[in-house]
VMD Tcl script that draws the C-alpha trace (Angstrom):
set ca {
  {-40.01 -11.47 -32.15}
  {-41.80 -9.82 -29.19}
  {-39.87 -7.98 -26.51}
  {-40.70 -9.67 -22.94}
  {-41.00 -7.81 -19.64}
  {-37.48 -9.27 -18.23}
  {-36.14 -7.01 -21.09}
  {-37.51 -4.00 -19.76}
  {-38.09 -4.65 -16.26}
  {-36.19 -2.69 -13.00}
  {-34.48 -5.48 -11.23}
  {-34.17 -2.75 -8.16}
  {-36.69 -3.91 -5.77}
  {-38.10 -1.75 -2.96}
  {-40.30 -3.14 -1.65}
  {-42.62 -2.65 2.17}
  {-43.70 -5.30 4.74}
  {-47.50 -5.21 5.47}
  {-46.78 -4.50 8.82}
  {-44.10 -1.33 8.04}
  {-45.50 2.05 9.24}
  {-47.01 4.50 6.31}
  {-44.44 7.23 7.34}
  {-41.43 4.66 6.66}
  {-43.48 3.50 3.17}
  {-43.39 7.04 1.91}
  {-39.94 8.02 3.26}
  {-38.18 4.91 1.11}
  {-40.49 6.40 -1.55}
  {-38.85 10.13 -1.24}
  {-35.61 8.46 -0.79}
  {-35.91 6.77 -4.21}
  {-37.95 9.21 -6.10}
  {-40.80 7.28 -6.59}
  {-44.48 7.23 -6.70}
  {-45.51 3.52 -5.08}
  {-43.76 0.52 -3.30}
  {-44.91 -2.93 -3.41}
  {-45.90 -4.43 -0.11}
  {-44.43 -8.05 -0.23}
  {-44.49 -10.85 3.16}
  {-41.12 -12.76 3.95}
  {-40.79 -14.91 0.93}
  {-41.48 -12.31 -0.86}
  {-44.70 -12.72 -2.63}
  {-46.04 -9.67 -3.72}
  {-49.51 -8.66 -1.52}
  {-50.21 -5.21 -2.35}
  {-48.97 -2.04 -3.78}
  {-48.78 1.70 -1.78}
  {-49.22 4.63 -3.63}
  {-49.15 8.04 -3.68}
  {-52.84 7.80 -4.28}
  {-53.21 5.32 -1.41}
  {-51.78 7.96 1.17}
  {-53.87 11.10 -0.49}
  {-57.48 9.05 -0.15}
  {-57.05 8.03 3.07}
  {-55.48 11.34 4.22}
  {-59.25 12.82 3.21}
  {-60.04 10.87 5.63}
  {-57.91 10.81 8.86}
  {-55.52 12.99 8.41}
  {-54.05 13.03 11.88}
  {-53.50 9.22 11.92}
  {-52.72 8.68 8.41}
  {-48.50 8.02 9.03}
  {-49.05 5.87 12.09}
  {-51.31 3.52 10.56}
  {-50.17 0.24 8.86}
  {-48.82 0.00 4.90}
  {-51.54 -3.04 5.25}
  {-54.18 -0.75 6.34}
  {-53.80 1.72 3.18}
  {-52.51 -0.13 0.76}
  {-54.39 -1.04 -2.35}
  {-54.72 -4.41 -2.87}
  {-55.36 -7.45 -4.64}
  {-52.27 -6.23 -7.00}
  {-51.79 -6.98 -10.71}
  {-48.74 -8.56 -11.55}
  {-47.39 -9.83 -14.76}
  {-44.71 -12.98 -15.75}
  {-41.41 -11.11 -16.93}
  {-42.25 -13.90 -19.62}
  {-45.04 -11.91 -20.82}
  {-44.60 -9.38 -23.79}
  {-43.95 -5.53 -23.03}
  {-47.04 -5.13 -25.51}
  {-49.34 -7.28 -22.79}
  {-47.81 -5.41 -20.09}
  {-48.69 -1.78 -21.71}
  {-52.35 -3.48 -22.28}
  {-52.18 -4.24 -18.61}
  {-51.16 -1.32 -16.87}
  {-53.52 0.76 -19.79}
  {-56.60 -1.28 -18.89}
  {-55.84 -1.15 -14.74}
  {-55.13 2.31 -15.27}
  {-51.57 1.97 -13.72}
  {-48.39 3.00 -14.15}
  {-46.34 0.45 -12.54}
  {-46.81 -3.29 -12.55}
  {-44.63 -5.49 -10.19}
  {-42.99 -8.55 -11.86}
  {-43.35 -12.22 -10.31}
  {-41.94 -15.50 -10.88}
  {-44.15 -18.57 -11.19}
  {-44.11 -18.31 -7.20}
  {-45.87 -15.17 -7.57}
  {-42.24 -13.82 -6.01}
  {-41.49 -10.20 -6.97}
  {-38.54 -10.47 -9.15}
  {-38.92 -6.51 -10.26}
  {-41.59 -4.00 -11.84}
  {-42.18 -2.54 -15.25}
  {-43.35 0.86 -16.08}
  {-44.42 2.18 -18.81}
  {-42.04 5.03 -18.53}
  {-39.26 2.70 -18.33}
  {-40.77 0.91 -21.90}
  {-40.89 4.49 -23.55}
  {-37.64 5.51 -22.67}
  {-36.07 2.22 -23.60}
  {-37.63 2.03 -26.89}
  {-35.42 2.31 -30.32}
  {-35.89 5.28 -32.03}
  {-35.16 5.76 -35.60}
}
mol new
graphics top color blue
foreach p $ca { graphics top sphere $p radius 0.5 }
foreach p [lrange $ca 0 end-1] q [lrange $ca 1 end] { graphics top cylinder $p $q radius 0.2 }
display resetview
């Protein structure tokens, strides 16, 4: 049988309103050692993703405004997401064809519910 996403997914969730400042976005992602958060409204349905990569391009750009402006102004979006029904094997297709490393999870709502990465698959896989 097929391992599914809700088998390897993080539960721990943080996650940035659109409206949340870039400086606070990349502060809660120092703070927890991490390389995106997903931007989510109040019912929280995911609408976007900020990355490291997000804050680097636009930083090319304006770098004196960069941490004042909006998450919703940098943030890369429409996001993949993926059913923690799915398998882990269509989830590593996934992030390998989107060329990502993180992939937020959704209920049917299209609620985050948690991410996979495919760090977390590798280091959760059996060995032996």
């Amino acid at each position: 049988m097929a391992a599914l996403v809700k088998e390897y997914m993080i539960k721990k969730r943080e996650v940035v309103s659109p409206d949340d400042s870039v400086q606070s976005a990349i502060q809660l992602m120092v703070d927890n050692d991490q390389g995106s958060v997903i931007v989510t409204d109040s019912d929280d349905k995911v609408l976007g993703i900020f990355t490291e990569r997000d804050v680097l391009r636009r930083y090319l750009i304006s770098q004196d405004k960069v941490l004042y402006l909006k998450v919703s102004e940098v943030m890369s979006s429409p996001v993949t997401t993926i059913s923690a029904e799915a398998t882990v094997s269509d989830a590593l297709a996934t992030m390998n064809r989107e060329n990502i490393r993180r992939l937020p999870v959704v209920d049917d709502e299209r609620r985050m519910i948690g991410f996979i990465s495919w760090m977390e698959v590798f280091r959760n896989l059996p060995t032996g």
